[in-house]
Each structure stands twice: as structure tokens, then as C-alpha cells.
C-alpha positions as CSV (number, residue, x, y, z in Angstrom):
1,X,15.1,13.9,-5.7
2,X,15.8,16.8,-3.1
3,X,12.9,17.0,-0.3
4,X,10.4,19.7,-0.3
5,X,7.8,19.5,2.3
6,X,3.6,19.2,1.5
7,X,2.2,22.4,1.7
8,X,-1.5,23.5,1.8
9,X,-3.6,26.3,1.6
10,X,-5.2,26.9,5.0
11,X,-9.3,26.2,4.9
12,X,-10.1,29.3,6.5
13,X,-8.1,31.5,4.0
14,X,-10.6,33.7,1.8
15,X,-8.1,33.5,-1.2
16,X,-8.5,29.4,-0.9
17,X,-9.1,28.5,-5.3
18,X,-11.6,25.6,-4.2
19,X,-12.7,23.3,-1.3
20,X,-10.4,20.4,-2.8
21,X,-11.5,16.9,-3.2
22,X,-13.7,17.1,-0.2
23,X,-14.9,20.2,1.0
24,X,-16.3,21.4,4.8
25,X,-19.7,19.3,4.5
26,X,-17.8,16.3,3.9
27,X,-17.3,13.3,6.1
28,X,-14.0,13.0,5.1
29,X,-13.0,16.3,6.4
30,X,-15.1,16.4,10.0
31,X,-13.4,12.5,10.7
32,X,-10.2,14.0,9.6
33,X,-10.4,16.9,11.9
34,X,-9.9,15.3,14.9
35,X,-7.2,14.5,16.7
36,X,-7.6,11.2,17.6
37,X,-6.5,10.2,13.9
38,X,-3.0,10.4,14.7
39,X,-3.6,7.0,16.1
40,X,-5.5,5.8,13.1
41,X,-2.5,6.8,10.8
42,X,0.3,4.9,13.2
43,X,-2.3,1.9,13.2
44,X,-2.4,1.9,9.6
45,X,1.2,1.2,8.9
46,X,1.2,-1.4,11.2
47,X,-1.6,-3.2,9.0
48,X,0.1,-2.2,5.6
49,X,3.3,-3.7,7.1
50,X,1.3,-7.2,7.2
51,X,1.6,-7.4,3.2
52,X,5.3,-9.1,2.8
53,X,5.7,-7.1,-0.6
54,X,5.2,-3.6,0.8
55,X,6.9,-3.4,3.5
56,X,10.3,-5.2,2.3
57,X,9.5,-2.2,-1.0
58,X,9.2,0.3,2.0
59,X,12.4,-1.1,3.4
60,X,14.4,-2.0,1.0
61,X,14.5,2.1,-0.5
62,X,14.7,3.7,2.6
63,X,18.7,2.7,3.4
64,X,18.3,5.2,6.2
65,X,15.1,4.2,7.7
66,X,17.1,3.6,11.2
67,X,18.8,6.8,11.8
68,X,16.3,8.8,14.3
69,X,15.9,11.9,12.0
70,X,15.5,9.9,8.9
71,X,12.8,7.7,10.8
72,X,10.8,10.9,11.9
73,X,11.3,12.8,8.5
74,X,9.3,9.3,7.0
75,X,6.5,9.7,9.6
76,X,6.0,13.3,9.0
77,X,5.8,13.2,5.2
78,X,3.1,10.8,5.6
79,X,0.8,13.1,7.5
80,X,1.9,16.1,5.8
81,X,0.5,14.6,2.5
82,X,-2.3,13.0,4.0
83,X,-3.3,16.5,5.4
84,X,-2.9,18.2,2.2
85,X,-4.5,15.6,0.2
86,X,-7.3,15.8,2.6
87,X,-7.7,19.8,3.3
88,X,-5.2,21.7,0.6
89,X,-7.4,22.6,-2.8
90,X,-7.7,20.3,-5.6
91,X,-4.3,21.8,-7.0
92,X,-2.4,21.6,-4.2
93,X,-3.8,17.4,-3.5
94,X,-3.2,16.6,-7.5
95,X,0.3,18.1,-7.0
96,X,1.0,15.8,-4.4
97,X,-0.6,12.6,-6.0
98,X,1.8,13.1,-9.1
99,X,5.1,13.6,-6.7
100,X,4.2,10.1,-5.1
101,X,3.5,8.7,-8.3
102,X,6.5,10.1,-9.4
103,X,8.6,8.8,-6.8
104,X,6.8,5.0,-6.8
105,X,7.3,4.8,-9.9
106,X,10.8,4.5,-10.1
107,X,10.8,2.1,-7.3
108,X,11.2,-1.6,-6.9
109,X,11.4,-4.3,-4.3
110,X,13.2,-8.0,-4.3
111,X,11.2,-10.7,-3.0
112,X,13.9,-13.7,-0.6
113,X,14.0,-15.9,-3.9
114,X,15.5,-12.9,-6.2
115,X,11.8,-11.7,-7.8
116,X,11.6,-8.0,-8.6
117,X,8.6,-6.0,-8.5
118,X,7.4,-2.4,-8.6
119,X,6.6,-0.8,-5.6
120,X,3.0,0.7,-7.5
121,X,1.6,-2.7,-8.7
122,X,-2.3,-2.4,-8.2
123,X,-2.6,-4.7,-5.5
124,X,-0.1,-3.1,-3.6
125,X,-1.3,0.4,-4.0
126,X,-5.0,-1.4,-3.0
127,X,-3.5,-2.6,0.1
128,X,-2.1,0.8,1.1
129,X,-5.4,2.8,0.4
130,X,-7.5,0.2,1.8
131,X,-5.0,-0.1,5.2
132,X,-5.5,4.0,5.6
133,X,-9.5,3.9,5.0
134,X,-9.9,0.9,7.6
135,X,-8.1,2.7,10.1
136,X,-9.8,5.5,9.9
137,X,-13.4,3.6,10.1
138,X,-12.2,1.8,13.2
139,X,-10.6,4.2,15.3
140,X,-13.5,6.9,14.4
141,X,-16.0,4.0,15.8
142,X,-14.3,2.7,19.2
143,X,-13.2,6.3,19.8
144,X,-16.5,7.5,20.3
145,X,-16.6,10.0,17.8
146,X,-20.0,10.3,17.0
147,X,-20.5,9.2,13.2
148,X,-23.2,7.0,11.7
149,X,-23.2,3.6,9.8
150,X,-24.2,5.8,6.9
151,X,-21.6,8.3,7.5
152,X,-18.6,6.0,8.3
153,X,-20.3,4.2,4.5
154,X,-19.8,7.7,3.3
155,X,-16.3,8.1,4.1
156,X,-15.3,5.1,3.0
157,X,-16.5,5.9,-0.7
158,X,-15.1,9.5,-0.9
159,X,-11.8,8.2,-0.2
160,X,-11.8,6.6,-3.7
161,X,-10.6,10.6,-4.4
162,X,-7.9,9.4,-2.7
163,X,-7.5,5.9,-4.1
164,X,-7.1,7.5,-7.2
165,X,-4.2,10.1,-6.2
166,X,-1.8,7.5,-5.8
167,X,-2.7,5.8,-8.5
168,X,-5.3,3.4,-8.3
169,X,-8.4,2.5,-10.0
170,X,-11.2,4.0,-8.5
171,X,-13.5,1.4,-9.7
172,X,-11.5,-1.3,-7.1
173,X,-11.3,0.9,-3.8
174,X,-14.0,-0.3,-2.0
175,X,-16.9,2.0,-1.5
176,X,-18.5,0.9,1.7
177,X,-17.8,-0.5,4.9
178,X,-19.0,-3.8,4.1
179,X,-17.1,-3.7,1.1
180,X,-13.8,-2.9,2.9
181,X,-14.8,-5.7,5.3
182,X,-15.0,-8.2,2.5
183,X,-11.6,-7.0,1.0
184,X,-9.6,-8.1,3.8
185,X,-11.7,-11.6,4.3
186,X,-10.3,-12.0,0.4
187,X,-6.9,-10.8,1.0
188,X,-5.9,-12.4,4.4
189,X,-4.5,-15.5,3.3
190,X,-1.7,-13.4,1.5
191,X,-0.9,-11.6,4.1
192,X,1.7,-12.2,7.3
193,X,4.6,-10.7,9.4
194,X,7.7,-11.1,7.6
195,X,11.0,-10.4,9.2
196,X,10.9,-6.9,7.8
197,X,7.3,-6.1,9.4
198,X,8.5,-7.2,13.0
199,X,12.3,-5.0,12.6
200,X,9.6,-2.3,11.9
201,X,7.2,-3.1,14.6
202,X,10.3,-3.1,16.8
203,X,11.3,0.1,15.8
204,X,8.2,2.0,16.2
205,X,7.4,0.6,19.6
206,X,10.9,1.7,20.9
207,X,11.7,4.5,18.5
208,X,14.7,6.5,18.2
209,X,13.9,9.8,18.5
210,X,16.4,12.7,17.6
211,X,17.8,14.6,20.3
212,X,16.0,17.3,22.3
213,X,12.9,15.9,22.0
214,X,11.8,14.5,25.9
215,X,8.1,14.8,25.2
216,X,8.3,13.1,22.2
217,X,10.4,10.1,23.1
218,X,8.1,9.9,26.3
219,X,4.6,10.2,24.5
220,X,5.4,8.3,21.2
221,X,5.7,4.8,22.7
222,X,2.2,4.7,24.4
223,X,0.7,6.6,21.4
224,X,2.4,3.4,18.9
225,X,1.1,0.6,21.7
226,X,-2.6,2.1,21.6
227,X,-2.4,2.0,17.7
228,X,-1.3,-1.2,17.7
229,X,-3.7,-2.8,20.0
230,X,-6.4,-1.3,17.8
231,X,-5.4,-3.6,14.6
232,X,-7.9,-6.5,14.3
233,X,-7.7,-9.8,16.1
234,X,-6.1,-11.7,13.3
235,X,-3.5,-8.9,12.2
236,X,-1.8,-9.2,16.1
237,X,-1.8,-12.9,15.9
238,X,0.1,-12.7,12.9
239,X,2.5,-10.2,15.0
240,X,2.7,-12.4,17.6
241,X,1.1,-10.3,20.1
242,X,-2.4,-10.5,22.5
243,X,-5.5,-11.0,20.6
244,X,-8.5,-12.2,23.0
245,X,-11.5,-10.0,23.6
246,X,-10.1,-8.6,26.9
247,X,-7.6,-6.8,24.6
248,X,-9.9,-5.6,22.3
249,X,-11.9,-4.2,25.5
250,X,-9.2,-2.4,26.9
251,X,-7.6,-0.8,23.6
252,X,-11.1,0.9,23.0
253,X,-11.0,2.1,26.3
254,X,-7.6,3.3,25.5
255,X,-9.1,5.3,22.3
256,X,-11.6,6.9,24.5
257,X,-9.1,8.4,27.3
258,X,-7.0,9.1,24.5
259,X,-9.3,11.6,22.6
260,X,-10.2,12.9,26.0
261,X,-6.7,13.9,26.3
262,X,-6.3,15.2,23.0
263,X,-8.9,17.0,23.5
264,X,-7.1,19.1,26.0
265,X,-5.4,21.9,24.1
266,X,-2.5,22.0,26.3
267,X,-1.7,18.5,26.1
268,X,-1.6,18.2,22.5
269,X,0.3,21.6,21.4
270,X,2.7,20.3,23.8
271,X,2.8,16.7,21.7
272,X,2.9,19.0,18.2
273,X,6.0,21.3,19.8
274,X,7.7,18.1,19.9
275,X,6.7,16.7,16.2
276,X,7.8,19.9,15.0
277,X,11.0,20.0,16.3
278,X,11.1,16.3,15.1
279,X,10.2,17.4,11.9
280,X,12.4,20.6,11.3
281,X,15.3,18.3,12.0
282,X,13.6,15.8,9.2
283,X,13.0,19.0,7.2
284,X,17.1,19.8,6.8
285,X,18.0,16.3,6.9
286,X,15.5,15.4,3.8
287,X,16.6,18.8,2.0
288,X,20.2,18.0,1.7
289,X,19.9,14.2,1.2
290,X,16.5,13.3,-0.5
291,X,14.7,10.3,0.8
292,X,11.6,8.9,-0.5
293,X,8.4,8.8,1.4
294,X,7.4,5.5,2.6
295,X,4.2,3.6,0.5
């Protein structure tokens, strides 16, 4: 399937059909907004890695996944979707929805002992949405991004929108923050970091970035360590990384400088020059090969 990129109608344009799925007075769109979730969205492929099944699906139909463009072109489709799922109009997120679908669908992975599966089973589809809505709770929170229990409840249920756009039930996302806490006390005893999640953990902590891209090769390591030292206690053990409370302490004090920084205009257009040069490469390279986004 040849590679078009996610579009989206720009909020402030008057000649916008609808609001979308969310709209401007949701939660979803002001914790979306800022800046700091670039971290939250590295962060949550690190915990989606932790489920064996997805990330050897995620491996095993991306032959390319360790060519530097091809990495990059991965990356950026997942925020360009997330960003138009999140702010395009309802049209322009259902459109989207169905091309992942689409492309899932047709997808499987092979387990070591020779087991097939699709790449869209529920549970793995759960894990994915579940892996992005956590992320976004816990970097929002230790950030210092000013949102309430009740608010940081709220988001949490209007991502079920977005539960259901890759296709799953919206009657299993979880709907509050106590109810994504008691999804991952059930799920953690299926979950640990197979071969494939530590060559990808690897990769993204010492990326290959394409050519021309200084910034980006310079600021995409600490901006991959900060996410990962935000994952929970017992997702780095299973990594085999730090997991006392002194780590804990300092990643949250990472967040904070971090959305300081990003705060500071100049600092991050320089950071998106060099995504988008990232990207325009990822844009040709995608266009004339077709590569699937990752889960």
C-alpha cells in the first residue's frame, strides 16, 4: 500500500466541518496541546514493547525498521495520526481509523514455537490503547501540567473515541484512572522484555538518524532516556534498567525542566526543523516503498 501522509484540517480554520471527536473544551485536546507529550508518546512505545506479541507483530512487518529513514518515517506516522485523530474533524479521524484497520488487518505475527496470530486481536489492540492513555496520564501529572484527578478521570474516558478507531470495543477501554490502574495490575504477569523489545530499546536510545540532521541526532537521545525513565517501576525492571525511588525522583524532575524548555519557542521549532527534515526524507522514502505504520 503506497504511503500517503495524515492530514488534518487546522482548528483555527473557519471552514473546519466539526470539532472532531473532542472539540476545544475538551481535556483531551488542552493535555494534547502541549508539548511535553512528545515524551509521553516515545514513553508509550517503550511500555507497548513490554507485550512479547506486539512488538515481535511490530517487528516482524517492518523488514526495514533499521534503515535510519525507514525508522523516522515509523515515528512520524505515529504522531501524524495521533494528531489528526486528536485535532482533524470527525472525517478526517474516521478516515484514518479505517487506514489502520485496514492495514492491521492484513497483518500477522509468529510467536518462537511457530503460532500465528493477527496483529488486531482485542487484547493486543487493548494493550496499545491502554499504553498511549497511561502515558499520557503520567507525564501530564509529574510534568506539572496543571490538570485535576477529575480531569486526568476525564481524559482517560474520552479516549474510548479513540479505543474505538483502531478497533476496539469501547465497552473494554478503561474509563478512569483507577480503572487503567487496575488493567495493568491484571495484565502484568503476561507481559516482559523479549529479545525483540530490548533490539528496540537499543535502537531508540542510540538511533540512527538520516543524514543532515545534527539537532536531531543530538536531542533525540536525551528526549528517549527521559521517556524511558518515566515508565513505571516494574516495566524498567523487566528492561533491566534502574528502578528505585531516587530514579523516579529525578525523571520527574527531568519532565519539569523539560516542559520548561519546550516551552521556549526557539528551542522547540529548532527540534521540529529537524523532525521535519526527518520526516520529508520518511515522506519520499514511504511514497515509493510503502511501509506499514507500527501498532
Amino acid at each position: 500500500m503506497p504511503y500517503t501522509p495524515y492530514t488534518y484540517t487546522s482548528p483555527d480554520d473557519p471552514a473546519r466541518q466539526d470539532a472532531g471527536l473532542f472539540g476545544p473544551d475538551s481535556v483531551t485536546w488542552r493535555l494534547m496541546s502541549s508539548r511535553i507529550m512528545w515524551v509521553a508518546v516515545v514513553r508509550a512505545l517503550y511500555l507497548q514493547a513490554l507485550h512479547p506479541r506486539v512488538i515481535r507483530g511490530t517487528l516482524q512487518n517492518a523488514a526495514t525498521i533499521t534503515e535510519p529513514v525507514d525508522a523516522w518515517a515509523r515515528l512520524r506516522r505515529t504522531r501524524k495520526f495521533i494528531e489528526t485523530r486528536t485535532f482533524g474533524t470527525t472525517a478526517e479521524a474516521e478516515r484514518a481509523g479505517r487506514r489502520v484497520r485496514k492495514i492491521h488487518e492484513s497483518l500477522t505475527g509468529t510467536d518462537p514455537d511457530g503460532t500465528r496470530y493477527r496483529v488486531d486481536e482485542p487484547e493486543l489492540l487493548l494493550w496499545v490503547h491502554c499504553g498511549e492513555v497511561a502515558s499520557g496520564v503520567d507525564i501530564a501529572r509529574r510534568s506539572g501540567l496543571r490538570f485535576s484527578a477529575a480531569d486526568l478521570d476525564g481524559f482517560v474516558a474520552e479516549q474510548r473515541a479513540s479505543a474505538q478507531l483502531i478497533g476496539v470495543d469501547a465497552g473494554s477501554a478503561p474509563v478512569s484512572v483507577a480503572e487503567l490502574d487496575a488493567y495493568y495490575e491484571e495484565i502484568r504477569p503476561r507481559l516482559y522484555a523479549c529479545d525483540e523489545a530490548k533490539q528496540a530499546l537499543r535502537l531508540t536510545l542510540h538511533p540512527p538518524v538520516p543524514d543532515g540532521n545534527r539537532v536531531l541526532k543530538l536531542g533525540r537521545p536525551p528526549v528517549s532516556a527521559l521517556a524511558f525513565s518515566t515508565l513505571p517501576r516494574w516495566a524498567r525492571r523487566m528492561y533491566g534498567r534502574p528502578s528505585g525511588q531516587l530514579s523516579d525522583v529525578a525523571a520527574t524532575a527531568g519532565l519539569r525542566a523539560a516542559r520548561l524548555a519546550f516551552s521556549q519557542e526557539r528551542v522547540f521549532l529548532g527540534a521540529m526543523r529537524a523532525i521535519h527534515r526527518a520526516e520529508w526524507a520518511g515522506d519520499k522514502q514511504g511514497s515509493e516503498q510503502g511501509v506499514p505504520p507500527s501498532l
